[in-house]
C-alpha positions in Angstrom: 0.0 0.0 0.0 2.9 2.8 0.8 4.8 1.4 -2.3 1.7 2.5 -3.8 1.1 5.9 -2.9 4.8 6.4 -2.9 4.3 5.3 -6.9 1.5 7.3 -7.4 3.3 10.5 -5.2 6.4 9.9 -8.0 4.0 9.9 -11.1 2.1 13.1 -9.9 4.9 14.8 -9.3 7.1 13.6 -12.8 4.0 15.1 -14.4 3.6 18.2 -13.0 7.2 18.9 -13.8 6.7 17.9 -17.5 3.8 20.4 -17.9 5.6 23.0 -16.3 8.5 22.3 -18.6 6.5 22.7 -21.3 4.3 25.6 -19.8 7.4 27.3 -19.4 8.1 28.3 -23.3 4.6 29.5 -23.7 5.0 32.0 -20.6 8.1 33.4 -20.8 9.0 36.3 -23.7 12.1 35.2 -25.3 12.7 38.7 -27.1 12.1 40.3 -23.7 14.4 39.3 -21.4 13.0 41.3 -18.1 9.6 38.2 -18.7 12.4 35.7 -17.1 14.6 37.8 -15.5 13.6 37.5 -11.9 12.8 33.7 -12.6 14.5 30.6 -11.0 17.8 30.0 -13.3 17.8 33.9 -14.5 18.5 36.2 -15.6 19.8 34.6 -18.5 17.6 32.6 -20.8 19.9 29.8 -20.5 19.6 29.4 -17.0 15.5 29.9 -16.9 14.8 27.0 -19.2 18.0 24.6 -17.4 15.7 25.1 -14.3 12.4 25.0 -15.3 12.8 22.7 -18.5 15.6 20.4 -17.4 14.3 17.9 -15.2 11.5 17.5 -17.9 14.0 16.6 -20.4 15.2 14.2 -17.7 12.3 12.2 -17.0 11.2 12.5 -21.0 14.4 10.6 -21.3 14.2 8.3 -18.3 10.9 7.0 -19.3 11.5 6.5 -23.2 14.6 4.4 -21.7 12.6 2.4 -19.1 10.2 2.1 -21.9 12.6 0.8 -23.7 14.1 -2.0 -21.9 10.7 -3.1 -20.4 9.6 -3.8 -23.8 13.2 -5.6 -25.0 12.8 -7.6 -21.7 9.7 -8.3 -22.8 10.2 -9.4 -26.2 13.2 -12.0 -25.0 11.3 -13.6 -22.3 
């Protein structure tokens, strides 16, 4: 049951990152740098999107590769 909720605590949270990841080139002005400059990561551009795009890229890329070998694990079994 904790495994659980821990699981579900994970997911929730993975999620919300990725939208926020995403959400973030939509809010931010990129030919206006004072829309990011008070932001976590600024004031450069660089920074802002490390901070608030990053860990999205990260768990984009950690689930395509768990994806990946749950499906060649299954396909050898």
């Amino acid at each position: 049951m904790m495994r659980r909720i821990g699981q579900l605590s994970l997911a929730v949270l993975a999620v919300y990152l990725v939208l926020r990841g995403i959400g973030e080139f939509f809010v931010i002005d990129f030919h206006d740098p004072s829309s990011y400059k008070k932001d976590w990561g600024g004031p450069s551009l660089a920074g802002v999107l490390a901070v608030h795009s990053g860990p999205a890229i990260l768990i984009i890329a950690a689930s395509i590769t768990w994806w990946r070998r749950s499906r060649t694990k299954g396909i050898s079994s």
